[in-house]
N, C-alpha and C positions, 0 to 999 in steps of 0.2 A: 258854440256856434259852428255851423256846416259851412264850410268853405267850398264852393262851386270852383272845378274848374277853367278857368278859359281853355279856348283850340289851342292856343300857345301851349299852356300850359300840360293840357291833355299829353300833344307831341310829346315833351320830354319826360312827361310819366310813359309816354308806351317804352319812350328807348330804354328807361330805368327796367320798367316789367319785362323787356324781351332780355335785356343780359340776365338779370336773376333768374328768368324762365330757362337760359341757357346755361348759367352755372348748377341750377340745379338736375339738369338734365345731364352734365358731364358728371357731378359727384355721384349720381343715382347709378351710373352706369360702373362707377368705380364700386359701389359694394357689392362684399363678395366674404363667404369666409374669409377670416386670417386679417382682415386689415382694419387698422387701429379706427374710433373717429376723431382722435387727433389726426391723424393721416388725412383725412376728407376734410377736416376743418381746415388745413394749411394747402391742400390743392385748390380750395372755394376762394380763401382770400389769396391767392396767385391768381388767379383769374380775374377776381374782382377788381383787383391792381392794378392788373395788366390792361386791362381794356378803360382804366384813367377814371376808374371809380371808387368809391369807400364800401367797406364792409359794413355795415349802417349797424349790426348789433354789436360792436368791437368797441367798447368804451359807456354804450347805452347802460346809464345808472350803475355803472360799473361794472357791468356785464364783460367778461376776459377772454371772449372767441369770438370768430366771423360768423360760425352756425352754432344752432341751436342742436345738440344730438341728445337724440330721446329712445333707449331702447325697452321694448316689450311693455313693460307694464308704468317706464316714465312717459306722462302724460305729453310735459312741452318744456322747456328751458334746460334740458338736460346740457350739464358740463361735455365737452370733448375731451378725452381722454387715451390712454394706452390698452381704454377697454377695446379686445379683439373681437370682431361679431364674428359670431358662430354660426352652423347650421341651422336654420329653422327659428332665429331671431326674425325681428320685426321692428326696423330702422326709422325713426322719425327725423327727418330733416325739415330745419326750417331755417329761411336764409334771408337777406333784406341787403340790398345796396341802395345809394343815394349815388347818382350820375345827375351831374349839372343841377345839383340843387333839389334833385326830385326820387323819391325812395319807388322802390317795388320790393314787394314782399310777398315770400310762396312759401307752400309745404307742401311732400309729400313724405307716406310711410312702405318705407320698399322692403319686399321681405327680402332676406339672406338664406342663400341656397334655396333648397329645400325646405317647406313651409308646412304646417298641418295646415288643413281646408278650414279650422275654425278660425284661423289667425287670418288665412287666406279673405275670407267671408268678412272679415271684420275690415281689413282695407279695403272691399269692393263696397262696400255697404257707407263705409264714411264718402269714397269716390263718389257713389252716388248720390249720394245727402248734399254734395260740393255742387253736384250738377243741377240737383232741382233746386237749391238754392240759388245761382246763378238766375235759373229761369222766371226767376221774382222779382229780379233787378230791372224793371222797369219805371220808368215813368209814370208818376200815379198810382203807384203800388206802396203798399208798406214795409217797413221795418219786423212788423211781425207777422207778413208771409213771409219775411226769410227766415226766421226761427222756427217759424212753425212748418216750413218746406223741409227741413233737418231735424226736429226734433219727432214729428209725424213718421217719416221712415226709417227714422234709426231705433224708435222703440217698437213700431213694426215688425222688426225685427231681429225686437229681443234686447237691445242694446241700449246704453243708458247714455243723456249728453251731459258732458261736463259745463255744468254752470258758474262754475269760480273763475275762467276765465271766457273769452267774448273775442271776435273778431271788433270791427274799427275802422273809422275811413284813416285816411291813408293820404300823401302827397307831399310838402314840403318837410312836413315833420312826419314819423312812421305811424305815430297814434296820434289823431286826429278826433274831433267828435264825427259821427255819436259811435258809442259802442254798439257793437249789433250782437245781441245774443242768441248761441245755436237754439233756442226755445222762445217758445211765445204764443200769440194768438193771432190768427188772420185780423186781416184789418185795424192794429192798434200800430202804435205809436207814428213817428214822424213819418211823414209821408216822403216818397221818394222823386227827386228832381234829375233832369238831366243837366249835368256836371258834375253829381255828386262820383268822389270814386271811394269806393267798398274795397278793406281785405276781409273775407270773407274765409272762416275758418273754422269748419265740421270739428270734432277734438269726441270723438265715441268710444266709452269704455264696454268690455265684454261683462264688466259686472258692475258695480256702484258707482252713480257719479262722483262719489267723495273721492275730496284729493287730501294728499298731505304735501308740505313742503321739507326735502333733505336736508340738512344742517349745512351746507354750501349755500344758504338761501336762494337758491334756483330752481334747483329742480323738482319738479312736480310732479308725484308718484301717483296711481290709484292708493287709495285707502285700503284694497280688498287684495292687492298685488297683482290682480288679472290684469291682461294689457288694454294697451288704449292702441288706438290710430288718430292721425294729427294730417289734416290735408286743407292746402290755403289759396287762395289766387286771388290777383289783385285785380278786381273789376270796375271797368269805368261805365256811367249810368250814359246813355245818351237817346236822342229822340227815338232812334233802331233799333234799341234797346242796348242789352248787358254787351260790352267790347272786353274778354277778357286781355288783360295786356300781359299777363303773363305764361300764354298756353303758347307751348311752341312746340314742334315734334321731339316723342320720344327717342334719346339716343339707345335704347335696349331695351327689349323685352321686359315687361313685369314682373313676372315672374316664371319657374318651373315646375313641371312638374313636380304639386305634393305627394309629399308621403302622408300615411295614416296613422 
């Protein structure tokens, strides 16, 4: 069953979406060569804390961090660790607090240092999949123009969408019905209402959808080891259309100048 927001209830999903928009906005600013993502897991849940809210993925089915760290070619659930990112890695963070009862849930994939333009290409290409997906979330629209708004430009482009995992509405609980999968076909399945709220999550590998899962049963690799990019915002459906509630200004630059 879809659970329609009320205004009430909207309110305190925006205040959930704006702090996780703004936790992920200070960790994203924090990579950089040399620093662990344990380091970024423990500056996100100090944040998370401090402004009087839960780490919402810190205990989920036993899940043992606040973010989600996924690098290069780990898809999404990846452990935080003592692993150092290096030059020319490609960072997936994904993060979820619950503030008064009400979750917000993001991702983005941020390069480190210096980046090849293929890797580069590959996080602009999912960015984009995240935007014209949003541009679906209307009212009277379906569930598969949003698969098919991400799965249409990301093999356009060469790129393949991971089908073993699916964005999800989203609000009192993280995973909510229905699932929304990055593929599909215009005009099938449930039709879309104002109140419904969507996290909405591109997940593009540079080569086979196929995933595997690492023997930490979390983390979720490409099959072929090329990397992925992982990019999420929580969208709430309303008569004016898609309100994203978790888009707030970037604290830094995206990226730098690649190298070749």
């Amino acid at each position: 069953m879809i659970i329609g927001k009320s205004k009430k209830e909207l309110e305190k999903m925006r205040a959930a979406g704006r702090l996780v928009g703004q936790v992920r906005e200070e960790v994203r600013r924090m990579v950089r060569p040399g620093v662990t993502t344990l380091e970024l897991d423990r500056a996100a849940e100090k944040m998370i804390r401090d402004a009087g809210a839960l780490p919402t993925f810190k205990g989920y089915h036993g899940f043992p961090y606040s973010i989600c760290a996924s690098v290069n070619e780990q898809v999404v659930h990846g452990f935080p660790s003592n692993y150092a990112l290096r030059e020319g890695d490609i960072f997936s963070l994904d993060c979820g607090v619950t503030l008064e009862g009400f979750v917000g849930d993001t991702a983005t994939t941020v390069p480190v240092g210096k980046v090849d333009e293929d890797r580069l290409k590959l996080i602009k290409v999912a960015e984009e999949c995240l935007e014209r997906a949003i541009r679906q979330c209307w009212p009277g629209k379906y569930l598969g123009d949003i698969g098919w708004a991400v799965q249409e430009y990301a093999e356009a482009n060469g790129y393949s969408v991971v089908r073993d995992y699916v964005g999800h509405g989203i609000g009192r609980k993280m995973h909510e019905d229905p699932q929304i999968p990055n593929y599909g076909k215009p005009g099938t399945g449930i039709r879309i209402k104002a109140g419904y709220v969507f996290a909405v999550e591109p997940m593009l590998n540079a080569g086979t959808h196929r995933t595997k899962t690492l023997s930490d049963g979390w983390t979720v690799v490409t099959l072929d080891g090329r990397p992925s990019a992982h990019v999420e915002h929580t969208i709430a459906i309303t008569e004016e259309g898609p309100e994203v509630l978790t888009r707030v200004a970037e604290s830094a630059p995206r990226t730098e100048t690649a190298s070749v």
